[in-house]
VMD Tcl script that builds the backbone (N, CA, C; Angstrom):
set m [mol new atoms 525]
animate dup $m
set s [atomselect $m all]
$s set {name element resname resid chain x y z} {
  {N N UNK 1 A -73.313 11.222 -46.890}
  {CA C UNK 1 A -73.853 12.508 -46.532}
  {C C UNK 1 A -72.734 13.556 -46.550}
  {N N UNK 2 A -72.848 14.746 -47.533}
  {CA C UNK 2 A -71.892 15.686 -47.322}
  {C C UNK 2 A -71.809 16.361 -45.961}
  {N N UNK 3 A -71.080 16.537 -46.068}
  {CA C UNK 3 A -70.574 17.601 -44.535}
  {C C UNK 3 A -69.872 18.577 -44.582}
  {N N UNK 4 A -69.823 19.854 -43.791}
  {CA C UNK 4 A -68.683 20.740 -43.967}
  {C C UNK 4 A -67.230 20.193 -42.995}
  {N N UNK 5 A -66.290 21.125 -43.111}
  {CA C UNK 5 A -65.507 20.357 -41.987}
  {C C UNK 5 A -66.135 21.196 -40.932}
  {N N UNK 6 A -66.336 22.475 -40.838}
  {CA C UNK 6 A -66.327 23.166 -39.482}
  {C C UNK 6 A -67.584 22.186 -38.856}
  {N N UNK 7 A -68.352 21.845 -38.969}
  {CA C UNK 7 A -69.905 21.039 -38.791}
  {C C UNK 7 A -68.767 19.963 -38.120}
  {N N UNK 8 A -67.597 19.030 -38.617}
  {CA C UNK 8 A -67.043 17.965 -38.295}
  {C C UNK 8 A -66.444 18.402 -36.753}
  {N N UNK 9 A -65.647 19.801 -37.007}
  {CA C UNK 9 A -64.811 20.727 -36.085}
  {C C UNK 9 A -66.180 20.638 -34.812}
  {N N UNK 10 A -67.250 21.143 -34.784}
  {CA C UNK 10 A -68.486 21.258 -34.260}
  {C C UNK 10 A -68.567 20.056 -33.363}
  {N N UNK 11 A -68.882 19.474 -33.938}
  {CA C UNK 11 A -69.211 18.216 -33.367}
  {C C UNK 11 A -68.384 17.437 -32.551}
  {N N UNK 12 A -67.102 17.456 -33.020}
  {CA C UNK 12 A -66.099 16.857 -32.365}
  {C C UNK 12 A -65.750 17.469 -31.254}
  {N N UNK 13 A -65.932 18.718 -31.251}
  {CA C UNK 13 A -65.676 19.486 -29.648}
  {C C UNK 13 A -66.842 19.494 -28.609}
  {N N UNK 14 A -68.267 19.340 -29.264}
  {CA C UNK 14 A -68.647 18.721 -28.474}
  {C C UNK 14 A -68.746 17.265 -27.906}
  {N N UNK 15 A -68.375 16.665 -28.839}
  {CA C UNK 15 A -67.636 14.958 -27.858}
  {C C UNK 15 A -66.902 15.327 -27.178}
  {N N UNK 16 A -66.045 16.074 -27.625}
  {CA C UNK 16 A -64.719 15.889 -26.321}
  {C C UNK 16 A -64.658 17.019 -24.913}
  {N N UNK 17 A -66.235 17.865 -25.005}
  {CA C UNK 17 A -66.926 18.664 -24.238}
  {C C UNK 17 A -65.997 20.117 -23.960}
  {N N UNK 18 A -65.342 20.257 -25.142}
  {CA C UNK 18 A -64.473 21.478 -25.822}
  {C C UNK 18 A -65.396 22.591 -25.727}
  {N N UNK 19 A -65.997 23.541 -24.934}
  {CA C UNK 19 A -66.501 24.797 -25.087}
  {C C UNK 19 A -66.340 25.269 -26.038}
  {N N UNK 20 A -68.054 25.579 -26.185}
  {CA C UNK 20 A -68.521 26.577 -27.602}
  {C C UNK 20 A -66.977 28.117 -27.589}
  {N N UNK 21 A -66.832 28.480 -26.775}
  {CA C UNK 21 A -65.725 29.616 -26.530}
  {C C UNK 21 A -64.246 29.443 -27.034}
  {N N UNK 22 A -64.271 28.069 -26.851}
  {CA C UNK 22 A -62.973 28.015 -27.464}
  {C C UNK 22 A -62.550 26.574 -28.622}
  {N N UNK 23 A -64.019 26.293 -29.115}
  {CA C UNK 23 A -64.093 25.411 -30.312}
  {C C UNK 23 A -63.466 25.945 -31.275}
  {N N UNK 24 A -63.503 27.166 -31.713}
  {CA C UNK 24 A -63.013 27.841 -32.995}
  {C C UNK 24 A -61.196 28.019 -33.033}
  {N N UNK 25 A -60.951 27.507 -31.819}
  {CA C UNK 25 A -59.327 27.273 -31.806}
  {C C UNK 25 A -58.504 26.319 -32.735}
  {N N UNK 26 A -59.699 24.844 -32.679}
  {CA C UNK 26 A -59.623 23.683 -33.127}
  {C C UNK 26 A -59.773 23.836 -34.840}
  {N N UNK 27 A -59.253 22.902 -35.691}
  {CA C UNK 27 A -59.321 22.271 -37.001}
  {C C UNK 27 A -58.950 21.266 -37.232}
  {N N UNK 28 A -59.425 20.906 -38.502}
  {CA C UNK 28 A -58.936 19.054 -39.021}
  {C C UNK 28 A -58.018 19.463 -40.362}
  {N N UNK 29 A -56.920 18.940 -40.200}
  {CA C UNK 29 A -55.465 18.781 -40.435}
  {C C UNK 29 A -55.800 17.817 -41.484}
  {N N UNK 30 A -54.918 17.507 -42.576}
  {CA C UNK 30 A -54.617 16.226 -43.367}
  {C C UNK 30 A -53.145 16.191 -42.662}
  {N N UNK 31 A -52.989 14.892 -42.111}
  {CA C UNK 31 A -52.248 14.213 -41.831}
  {C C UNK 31 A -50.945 14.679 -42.465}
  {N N UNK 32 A -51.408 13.921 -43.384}
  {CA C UNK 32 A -49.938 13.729 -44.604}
  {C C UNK 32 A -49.452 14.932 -45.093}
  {N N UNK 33 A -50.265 15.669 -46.169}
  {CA C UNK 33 A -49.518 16.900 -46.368}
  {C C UNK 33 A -49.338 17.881 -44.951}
  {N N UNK 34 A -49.952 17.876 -43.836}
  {CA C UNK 34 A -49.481 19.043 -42.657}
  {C C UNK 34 A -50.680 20.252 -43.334}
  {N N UNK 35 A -51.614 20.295 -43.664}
  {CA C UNK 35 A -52.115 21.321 -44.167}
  {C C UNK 35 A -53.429 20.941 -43.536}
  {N N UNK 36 A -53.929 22.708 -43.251}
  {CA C UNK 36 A -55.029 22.980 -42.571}
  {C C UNK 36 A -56.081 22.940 -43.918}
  {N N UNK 37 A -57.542 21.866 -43.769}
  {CA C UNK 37 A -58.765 22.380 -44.100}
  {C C UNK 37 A -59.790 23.599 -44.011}
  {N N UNK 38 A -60.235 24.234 -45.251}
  {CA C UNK 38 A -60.580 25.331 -44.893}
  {C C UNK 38 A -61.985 24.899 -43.984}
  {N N UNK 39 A -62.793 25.749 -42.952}
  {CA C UNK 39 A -64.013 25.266 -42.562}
  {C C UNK 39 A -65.268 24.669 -43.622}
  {N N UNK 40 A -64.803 25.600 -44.633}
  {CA C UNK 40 A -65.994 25.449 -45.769}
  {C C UNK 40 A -65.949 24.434 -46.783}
  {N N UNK 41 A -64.896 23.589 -46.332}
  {CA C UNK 41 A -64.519 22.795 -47.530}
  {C C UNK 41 A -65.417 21.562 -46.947}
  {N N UNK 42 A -65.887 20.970 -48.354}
  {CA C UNK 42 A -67.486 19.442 -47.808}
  {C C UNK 42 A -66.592 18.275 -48.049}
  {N N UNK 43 A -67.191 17.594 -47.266}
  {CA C UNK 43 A -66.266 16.171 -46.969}
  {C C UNK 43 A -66.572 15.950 -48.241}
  {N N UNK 44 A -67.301 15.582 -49.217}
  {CA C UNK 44 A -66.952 15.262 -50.209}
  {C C UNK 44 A -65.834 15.550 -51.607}
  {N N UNK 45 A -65.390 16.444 -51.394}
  {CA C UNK 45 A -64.511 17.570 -52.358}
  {C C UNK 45 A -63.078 16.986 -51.488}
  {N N UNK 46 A -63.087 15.912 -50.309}
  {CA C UNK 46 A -61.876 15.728 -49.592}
  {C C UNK 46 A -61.681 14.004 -50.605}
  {N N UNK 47 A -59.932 13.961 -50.973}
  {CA C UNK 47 A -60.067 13.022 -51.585}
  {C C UNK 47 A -59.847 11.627 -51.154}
  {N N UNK 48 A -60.139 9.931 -51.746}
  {CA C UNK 48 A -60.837 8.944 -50.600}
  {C C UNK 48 A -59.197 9.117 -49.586}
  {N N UNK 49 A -59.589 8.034 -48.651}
  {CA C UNK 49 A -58.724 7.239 -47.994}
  {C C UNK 49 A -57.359 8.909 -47.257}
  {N N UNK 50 A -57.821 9.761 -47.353}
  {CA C UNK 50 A -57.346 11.331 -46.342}
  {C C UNK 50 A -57.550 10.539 -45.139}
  {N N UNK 51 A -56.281 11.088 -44.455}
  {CA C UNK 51 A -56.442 10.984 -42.619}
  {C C UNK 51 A -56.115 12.258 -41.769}
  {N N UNK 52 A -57.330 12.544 -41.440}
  {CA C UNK 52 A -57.717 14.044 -40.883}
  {C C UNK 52 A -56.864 13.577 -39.288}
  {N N UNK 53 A -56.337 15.011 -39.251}
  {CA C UNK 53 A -56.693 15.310 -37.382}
  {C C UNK 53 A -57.163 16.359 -36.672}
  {N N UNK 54 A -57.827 16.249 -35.936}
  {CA C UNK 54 A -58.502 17.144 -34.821}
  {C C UNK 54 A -57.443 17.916 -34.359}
  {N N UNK 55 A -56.538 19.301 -34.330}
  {CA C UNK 55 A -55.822 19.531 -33.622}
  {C C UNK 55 A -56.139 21.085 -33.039}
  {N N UNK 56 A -55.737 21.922 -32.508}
  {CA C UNK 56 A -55.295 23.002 -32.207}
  {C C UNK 56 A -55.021 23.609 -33.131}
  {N N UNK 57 A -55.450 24.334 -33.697}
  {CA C UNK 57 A -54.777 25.083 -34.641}
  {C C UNK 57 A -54.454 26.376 -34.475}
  {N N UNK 58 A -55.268 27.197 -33.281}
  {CA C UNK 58 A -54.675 28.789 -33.065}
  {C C UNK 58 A -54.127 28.520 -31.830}
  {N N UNK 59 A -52.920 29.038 -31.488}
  {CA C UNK 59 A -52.458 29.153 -30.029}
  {C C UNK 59 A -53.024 29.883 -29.118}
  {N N UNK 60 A -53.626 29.550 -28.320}
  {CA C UNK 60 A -54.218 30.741 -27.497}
  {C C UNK 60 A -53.011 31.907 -26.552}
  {N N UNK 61 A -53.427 32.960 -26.447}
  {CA C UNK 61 A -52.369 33.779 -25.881}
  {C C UNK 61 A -52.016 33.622 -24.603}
  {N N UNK 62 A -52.699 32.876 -23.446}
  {CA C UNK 62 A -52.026 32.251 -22.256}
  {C C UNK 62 A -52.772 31.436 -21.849}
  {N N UNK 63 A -51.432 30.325 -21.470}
  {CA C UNK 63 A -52.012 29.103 -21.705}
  {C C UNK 63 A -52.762 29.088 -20.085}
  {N N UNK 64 A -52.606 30.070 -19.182}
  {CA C UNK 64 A -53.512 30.074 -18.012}
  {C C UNK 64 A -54.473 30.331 -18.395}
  {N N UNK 65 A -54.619 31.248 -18.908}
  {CA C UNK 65 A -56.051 31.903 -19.328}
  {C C UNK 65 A -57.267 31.037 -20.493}
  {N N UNK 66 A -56.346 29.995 -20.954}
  {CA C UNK 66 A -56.794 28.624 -21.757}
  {C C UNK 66 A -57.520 27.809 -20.541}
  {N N UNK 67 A -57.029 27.774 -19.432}
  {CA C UNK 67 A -56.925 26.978 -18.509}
  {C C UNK 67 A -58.122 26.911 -18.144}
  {N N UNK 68 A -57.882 28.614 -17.679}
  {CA C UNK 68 A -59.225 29.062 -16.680}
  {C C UNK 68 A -60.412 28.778 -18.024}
  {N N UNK 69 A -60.983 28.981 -18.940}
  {CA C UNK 69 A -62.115 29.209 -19.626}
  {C C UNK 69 A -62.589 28.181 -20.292}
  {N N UNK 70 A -61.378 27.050 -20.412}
  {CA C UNK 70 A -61.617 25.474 -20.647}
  {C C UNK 70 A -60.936 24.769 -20.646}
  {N N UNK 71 A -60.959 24.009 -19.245}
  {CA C UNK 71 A -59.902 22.827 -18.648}
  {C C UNK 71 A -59.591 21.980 -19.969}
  {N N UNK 72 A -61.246 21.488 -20.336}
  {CA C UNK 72 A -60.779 20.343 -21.739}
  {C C UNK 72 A -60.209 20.575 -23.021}
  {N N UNK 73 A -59.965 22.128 -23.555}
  {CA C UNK 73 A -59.370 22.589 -24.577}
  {C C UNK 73 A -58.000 22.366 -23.972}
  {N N UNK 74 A -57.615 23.011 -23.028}
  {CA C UNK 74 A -56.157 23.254 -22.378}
  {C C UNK 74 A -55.658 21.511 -22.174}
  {N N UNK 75 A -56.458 20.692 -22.197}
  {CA C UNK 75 A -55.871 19.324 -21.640}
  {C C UNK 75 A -55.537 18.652 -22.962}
  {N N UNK 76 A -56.548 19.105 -24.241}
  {CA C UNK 76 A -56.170 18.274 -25.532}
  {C C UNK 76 A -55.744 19.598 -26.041}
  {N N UNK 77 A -55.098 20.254 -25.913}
  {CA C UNK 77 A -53.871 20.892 -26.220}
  {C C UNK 77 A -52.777 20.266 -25.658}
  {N N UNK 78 A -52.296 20.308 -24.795}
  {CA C UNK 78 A -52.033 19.440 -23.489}
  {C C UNK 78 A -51.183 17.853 -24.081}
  {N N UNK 79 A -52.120 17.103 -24.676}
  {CA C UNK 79 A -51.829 15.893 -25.362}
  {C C UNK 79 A -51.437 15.841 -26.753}
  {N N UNK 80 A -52.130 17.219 -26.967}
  {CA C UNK 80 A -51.300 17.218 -28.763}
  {C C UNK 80 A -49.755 17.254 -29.043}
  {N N UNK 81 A -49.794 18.372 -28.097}
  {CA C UNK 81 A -48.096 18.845 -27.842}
  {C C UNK 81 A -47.074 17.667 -27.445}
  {N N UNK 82 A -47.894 16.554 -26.444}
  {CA C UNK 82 A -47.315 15.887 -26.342}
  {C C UNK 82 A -46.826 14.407 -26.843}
  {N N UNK 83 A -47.784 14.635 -27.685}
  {CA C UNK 83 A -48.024 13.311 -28.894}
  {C C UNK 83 A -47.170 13.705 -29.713}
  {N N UNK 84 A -47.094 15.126 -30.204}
  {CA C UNK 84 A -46.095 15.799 -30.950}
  {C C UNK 84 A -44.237 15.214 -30.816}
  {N N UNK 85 A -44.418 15.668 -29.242}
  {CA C UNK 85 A -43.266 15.710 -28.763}
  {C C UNK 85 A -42.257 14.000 -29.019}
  {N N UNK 86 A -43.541 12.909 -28.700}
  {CA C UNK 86 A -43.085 11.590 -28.501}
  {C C UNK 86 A -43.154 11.055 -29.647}
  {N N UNK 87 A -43.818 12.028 -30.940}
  {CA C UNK 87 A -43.243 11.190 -31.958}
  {C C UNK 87 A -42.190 11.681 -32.778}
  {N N UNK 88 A -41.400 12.702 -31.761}
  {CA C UNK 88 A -40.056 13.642 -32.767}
  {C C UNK 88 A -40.255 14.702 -33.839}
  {N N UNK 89 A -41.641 15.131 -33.595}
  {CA C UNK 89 A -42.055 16.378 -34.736}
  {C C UNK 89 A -42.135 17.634 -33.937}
  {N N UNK 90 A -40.778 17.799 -32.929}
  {CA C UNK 90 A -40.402 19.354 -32.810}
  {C C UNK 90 A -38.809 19.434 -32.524}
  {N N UNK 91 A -38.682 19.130 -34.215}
  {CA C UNK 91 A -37.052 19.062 -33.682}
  {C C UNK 91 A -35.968 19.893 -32.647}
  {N N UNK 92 A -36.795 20.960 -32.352}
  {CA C UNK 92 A -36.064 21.607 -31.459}
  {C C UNK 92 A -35.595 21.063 -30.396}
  {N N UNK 93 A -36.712 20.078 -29.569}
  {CA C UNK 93 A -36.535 19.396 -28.542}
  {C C UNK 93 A -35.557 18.035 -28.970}
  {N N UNK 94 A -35.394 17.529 -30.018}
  {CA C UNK 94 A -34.371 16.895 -30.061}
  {C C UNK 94 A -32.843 17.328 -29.877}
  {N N UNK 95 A -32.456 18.211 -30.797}
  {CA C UNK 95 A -32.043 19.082 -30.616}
  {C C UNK 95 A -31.225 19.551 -29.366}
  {N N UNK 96 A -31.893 20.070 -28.607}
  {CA C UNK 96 A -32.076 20.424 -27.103}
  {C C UNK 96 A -31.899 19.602 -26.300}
  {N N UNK 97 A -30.697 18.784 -26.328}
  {CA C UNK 97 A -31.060 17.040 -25.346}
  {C C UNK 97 A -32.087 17.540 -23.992}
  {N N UNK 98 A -31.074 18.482 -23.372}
  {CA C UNK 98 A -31.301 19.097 -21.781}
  {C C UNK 98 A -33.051 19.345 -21.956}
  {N N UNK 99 A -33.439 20.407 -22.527}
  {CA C UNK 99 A -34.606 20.642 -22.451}
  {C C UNK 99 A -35.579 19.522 -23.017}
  {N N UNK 100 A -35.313 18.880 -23.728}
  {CA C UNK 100 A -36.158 17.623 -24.111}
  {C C UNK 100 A -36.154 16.325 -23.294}
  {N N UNK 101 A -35.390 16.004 -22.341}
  {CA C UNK 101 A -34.975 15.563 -20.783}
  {C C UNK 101 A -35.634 16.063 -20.354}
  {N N UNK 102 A -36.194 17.533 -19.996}
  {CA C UNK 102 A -36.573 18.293 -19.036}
  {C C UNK 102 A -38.415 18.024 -18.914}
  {N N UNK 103 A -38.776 17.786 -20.676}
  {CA C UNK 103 A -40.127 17.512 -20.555}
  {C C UNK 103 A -39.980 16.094 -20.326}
  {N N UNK 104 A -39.208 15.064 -20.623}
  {CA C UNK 104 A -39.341 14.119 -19.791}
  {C C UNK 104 A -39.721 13.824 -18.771}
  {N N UNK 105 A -38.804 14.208 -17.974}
  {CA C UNK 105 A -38.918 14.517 -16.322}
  {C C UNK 105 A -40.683 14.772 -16.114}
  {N N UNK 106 A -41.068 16.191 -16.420}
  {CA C UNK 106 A -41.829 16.943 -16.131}
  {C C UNK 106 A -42.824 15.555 -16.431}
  {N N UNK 107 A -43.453 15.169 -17.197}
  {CA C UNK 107 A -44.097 14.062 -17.881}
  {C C UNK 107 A -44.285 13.008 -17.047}
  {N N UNK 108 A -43.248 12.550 -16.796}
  {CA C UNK 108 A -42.895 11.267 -15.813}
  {C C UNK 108 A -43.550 11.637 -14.205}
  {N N UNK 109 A -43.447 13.053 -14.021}
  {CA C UNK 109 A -43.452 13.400 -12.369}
  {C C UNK 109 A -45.515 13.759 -12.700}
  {N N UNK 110 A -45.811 14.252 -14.125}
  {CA C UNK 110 A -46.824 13.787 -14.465}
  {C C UNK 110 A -47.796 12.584 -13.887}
  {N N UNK 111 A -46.960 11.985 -14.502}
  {CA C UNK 111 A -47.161 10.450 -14.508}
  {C C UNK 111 A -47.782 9.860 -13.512}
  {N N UNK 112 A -47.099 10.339 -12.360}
  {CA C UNK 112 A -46.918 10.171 -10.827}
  {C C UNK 112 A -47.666 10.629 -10.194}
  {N N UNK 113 A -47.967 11.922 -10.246}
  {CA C UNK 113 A -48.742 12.799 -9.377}
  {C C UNK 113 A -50.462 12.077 -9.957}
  {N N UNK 114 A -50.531 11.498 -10.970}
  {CA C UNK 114 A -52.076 10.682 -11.246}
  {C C UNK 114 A -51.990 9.656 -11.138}
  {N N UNK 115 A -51.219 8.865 -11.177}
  {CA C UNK 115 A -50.716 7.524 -10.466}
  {C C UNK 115 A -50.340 7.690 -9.104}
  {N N UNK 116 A -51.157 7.724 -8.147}
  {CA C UNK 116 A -50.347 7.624 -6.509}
  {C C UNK 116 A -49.892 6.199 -5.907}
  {N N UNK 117 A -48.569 6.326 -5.319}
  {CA C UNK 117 A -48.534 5.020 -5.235}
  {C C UNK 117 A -47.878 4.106 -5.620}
  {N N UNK 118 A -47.221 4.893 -7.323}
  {CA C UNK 118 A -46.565 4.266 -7.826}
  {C C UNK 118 A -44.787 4.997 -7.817}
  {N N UNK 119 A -44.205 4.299 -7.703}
  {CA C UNK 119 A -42.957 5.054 -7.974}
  {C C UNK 119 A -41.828 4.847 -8.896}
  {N N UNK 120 A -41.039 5.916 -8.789}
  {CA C UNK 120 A -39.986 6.232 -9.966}
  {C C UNK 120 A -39.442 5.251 -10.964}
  {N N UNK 121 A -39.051 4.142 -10.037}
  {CA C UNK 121 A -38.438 3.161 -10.320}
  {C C UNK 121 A -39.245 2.010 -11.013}
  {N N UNK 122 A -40.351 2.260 -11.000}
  {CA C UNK 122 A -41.707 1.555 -12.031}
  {C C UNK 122 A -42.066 1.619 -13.561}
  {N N UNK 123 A -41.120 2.837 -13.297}
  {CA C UNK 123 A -41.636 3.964 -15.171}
  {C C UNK 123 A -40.933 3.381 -15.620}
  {N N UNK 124 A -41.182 3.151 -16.892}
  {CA C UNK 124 A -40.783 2.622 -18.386}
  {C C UNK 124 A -40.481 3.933 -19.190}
  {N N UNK 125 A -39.046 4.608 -18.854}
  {CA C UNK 125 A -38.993 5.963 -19.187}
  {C C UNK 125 A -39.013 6.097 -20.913}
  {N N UNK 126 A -38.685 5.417 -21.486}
  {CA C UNK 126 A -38.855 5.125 -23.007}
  {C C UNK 126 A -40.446 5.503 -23.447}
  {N N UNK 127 A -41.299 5.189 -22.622}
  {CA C UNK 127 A -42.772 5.479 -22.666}
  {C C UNK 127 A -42.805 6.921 -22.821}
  {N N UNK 128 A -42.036 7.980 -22.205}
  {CA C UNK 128 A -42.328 9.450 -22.370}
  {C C UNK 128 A -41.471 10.037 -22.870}
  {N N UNK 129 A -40.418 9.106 -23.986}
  {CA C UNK 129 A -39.493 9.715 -24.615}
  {C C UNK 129 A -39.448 9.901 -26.159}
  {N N UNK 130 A -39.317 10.428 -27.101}
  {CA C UNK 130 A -39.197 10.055 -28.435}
  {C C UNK 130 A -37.729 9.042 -28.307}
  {N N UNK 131 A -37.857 8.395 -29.665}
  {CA C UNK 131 A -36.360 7.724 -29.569}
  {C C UNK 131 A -35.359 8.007 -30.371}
  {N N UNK 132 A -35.398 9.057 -30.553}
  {CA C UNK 132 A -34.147 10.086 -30.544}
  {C C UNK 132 A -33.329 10.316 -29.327}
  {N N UNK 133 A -34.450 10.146 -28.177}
  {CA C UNK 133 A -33.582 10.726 -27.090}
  {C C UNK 133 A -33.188 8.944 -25.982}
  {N N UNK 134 A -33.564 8.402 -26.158}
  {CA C UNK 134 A -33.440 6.833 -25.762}
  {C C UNK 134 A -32.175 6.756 -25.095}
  {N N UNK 135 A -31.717 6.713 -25.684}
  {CA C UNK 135 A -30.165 6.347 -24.741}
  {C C UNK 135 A -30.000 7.069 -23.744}
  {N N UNK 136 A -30.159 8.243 -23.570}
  {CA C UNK 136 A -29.583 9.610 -22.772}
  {C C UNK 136 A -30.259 9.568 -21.547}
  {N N UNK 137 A -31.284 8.825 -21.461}
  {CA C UNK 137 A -32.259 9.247 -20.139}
  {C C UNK 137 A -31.213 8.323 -18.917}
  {N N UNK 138 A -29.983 7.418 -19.047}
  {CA C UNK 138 A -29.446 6.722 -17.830}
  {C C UNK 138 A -28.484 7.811 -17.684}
  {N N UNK 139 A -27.924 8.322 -18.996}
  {CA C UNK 139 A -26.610 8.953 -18.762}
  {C C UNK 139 A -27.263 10.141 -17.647}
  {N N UNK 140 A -28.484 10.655 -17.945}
  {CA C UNK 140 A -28.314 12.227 -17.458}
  {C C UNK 140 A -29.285 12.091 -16.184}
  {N N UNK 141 A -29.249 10.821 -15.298}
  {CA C UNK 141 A -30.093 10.683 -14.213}
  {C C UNK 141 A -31.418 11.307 -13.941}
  {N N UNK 142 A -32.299 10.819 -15.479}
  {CA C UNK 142 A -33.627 11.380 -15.315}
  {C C UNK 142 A -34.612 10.687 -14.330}
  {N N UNK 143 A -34.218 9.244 -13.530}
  {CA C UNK 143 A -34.931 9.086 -12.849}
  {C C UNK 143 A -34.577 9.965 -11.597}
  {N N UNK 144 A -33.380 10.071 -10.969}
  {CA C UNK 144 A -33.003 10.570 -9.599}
  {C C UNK 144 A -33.730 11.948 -10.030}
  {N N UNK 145 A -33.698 12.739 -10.879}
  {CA C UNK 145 A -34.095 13.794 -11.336}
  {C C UNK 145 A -36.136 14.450 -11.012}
  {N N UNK 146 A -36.202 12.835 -11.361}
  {CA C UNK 146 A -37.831 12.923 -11.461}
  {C C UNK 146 A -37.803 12.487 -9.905}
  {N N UNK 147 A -37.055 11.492 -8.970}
  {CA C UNK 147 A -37.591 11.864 -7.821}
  {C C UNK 147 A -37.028 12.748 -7.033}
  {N N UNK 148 A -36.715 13.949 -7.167}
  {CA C UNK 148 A -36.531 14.963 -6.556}
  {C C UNK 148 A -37.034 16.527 -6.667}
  {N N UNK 149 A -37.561 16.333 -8.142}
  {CA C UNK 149 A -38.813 16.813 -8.724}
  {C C UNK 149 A -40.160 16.709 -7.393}
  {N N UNK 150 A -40.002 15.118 -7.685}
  {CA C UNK 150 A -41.755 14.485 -6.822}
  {C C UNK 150 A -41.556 15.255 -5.174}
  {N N UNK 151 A -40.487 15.253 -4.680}
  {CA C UNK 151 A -40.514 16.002 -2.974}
  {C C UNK 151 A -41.016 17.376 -3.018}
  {N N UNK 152 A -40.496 17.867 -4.185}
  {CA C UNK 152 A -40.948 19.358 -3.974}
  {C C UNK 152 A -42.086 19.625 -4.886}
  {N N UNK 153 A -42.672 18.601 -5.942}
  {CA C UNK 153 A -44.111 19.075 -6.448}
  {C C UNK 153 A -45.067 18.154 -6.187}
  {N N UNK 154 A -45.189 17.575 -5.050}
  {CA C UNK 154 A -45.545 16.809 -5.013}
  {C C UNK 154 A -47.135 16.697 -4.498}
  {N N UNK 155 A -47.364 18.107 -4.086}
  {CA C UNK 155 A -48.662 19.095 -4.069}
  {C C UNK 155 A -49.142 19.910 -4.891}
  {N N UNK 156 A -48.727 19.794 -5.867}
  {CA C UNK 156 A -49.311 20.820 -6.958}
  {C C UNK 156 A -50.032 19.669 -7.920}
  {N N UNK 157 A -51.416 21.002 -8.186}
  {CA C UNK 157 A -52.085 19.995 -9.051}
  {C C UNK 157 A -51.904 19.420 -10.520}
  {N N UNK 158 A -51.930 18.353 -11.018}
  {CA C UNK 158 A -51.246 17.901 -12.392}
  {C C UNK 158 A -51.692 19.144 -13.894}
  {N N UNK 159 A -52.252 19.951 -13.325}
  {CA C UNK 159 A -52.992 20.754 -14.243}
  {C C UNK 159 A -51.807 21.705 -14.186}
  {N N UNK 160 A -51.153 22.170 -13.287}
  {CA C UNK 160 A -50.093 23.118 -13.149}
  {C C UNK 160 A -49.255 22.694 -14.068}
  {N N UNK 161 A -48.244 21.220 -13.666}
  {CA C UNK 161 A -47.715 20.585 -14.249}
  {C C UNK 161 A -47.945 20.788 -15.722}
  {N N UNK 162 A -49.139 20.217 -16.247}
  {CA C UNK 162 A -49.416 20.359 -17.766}
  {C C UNK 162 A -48.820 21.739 -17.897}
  {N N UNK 163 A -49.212 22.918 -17.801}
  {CA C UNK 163 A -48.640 24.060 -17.553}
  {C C UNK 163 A -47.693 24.477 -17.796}
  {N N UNK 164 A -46.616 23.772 -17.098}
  {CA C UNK 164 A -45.309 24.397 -17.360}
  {C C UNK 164 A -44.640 23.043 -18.593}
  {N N UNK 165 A -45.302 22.601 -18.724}
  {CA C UNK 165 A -44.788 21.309 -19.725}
  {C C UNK 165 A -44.959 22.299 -21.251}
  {N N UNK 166 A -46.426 22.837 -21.332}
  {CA C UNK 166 A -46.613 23.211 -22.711}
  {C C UNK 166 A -45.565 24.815 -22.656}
  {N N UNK 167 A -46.128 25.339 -21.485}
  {CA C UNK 167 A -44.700 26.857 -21.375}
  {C C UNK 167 A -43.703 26.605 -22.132}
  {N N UNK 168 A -42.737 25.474 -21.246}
  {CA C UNK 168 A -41.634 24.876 -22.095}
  {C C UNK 168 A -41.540 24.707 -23.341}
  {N N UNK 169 A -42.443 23.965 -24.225}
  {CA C UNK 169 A -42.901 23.867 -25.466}
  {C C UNK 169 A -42.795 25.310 -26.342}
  {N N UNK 170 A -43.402 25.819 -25.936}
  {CA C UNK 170 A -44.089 26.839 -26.477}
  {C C UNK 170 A -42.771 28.104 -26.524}
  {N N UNK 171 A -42.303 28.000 -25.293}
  {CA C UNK 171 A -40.546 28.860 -25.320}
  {C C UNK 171 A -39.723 28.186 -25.916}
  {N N UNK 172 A -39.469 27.103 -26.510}
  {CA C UNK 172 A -38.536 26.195 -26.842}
  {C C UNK 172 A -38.568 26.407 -28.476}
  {N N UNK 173 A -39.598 26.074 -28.968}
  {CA C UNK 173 A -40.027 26.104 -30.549}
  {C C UNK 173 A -40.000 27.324 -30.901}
  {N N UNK 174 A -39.895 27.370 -31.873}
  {CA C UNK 174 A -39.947 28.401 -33.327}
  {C C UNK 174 A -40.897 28.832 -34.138}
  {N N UNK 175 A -41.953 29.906 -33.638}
  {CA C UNK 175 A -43.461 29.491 -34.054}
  {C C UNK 175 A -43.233 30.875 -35.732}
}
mol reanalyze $m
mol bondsrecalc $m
mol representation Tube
mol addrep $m
C-alpha cells in the first residue's frame, strides 16, 4: 500500500500521543544519507531495504514553551538528543570533555531522581556515556559529582532536569 511520509509522520505521533500542535515539528530521516524526506514523497518512490527515523526536525524556540504545550514532544526530543549524544554524533560534546561530563552527570542524577532508592554507586556510568568519553568519567569524579548534584536537586522534577540537559545541548552545538 502506498503511503505518503507525512500520513507515516501522522500516525506515528499519534502512537507516541505527540499533539496534533506540535506533530509538524517531527519527520522521517534516512538514516544513512542524514537527509530529510520530503512530506510528499510515497513510500513507494523510497528505495528497498531504507532505514527511516522519526526525529525532530524543527527546533522549537523554547524548549519550556515545548514543555508546556507537549510534555511527549519535549520528552522524545528529550531522547533524541540523547541517543544522539551516546552514540558520539555531536562532536562538540566530545570535544568539550567538561561539558560532555556535565551531561553525564545531569543524566545519571536523571537516572536517579526516577529510580528512587537507588544510588550513585549502582550506575554503570559507561551506560550514559559515549565511548569517546570512557576513561575520563574516574579521572574527573563524575560520581562524587553526581552525588552532590542529588542533595541539592533532589526535588526538582525530572522534567526540569530534561531541561537543562537539552539547554546544554542546544548552547553547546553549532546549529
Amino acid at each position: 500500500m502506498d503511503q505518503m511520509v507525512e500520513d507515516i509522520v501522522v500516525a506515528s505521533a499519534q502512537v507516541l500521543e505527540i499533539k496534533p500542535l506540535c506533530r509538524h515539528l517531527f519527520g522521517l530521516r534516512d538514516s544513512a544519507k542524514r537527509l530529510w524526506l520530503a512530506p510528499s514523497k510515497t513510500t513507494e518512490s523510497l528505495p528497498k531495504g531504507i532505514t527511516l527515523q522519526y526525529r525532530m526536525r524543527f527546533k522549537a524556540h523554547s524548549l519550556e514553551r515545548l514543555k508546556y504545550l507537549d510534555l511527549k514532544a519535549f520528552e522524545y526530543f528529550f531522547y533524541q538528543v540523547r541517543a544522539d549524544f551516546l552514540a558520539g554524533e555531536i562532536p562538540e560534546l566530545i570535544t568539550d570533555q567538561e561539558d560532555g561530563l556535565g551531561l553525564v552527570v545531569t543524566d545519571v542524577l536523571l537516572h536517579l531522581l526516577n529510580n528512587p532508592g537507588k544510588k550513585v554507586s549502582e550506575v554503570e556510568l559507561k551506560n550514559f556515556m559515549p565511548k569517546e568519553l570512557n576513561g575520563l568519567a574516574s579521572r574527573h569524579n563524575v560520581k562524587k559529582k553526581t552525588e552532590k548534584l542529588i542533595e541539592t536537586l533532589q526535588k526538582r522534577d525530572p522534567s526540569y532536569i530534561r531541561e537543562c540537559y537539552l539547554a546544554k545541548v542546544l548552547n553547546t552545538i553549532v546549529l
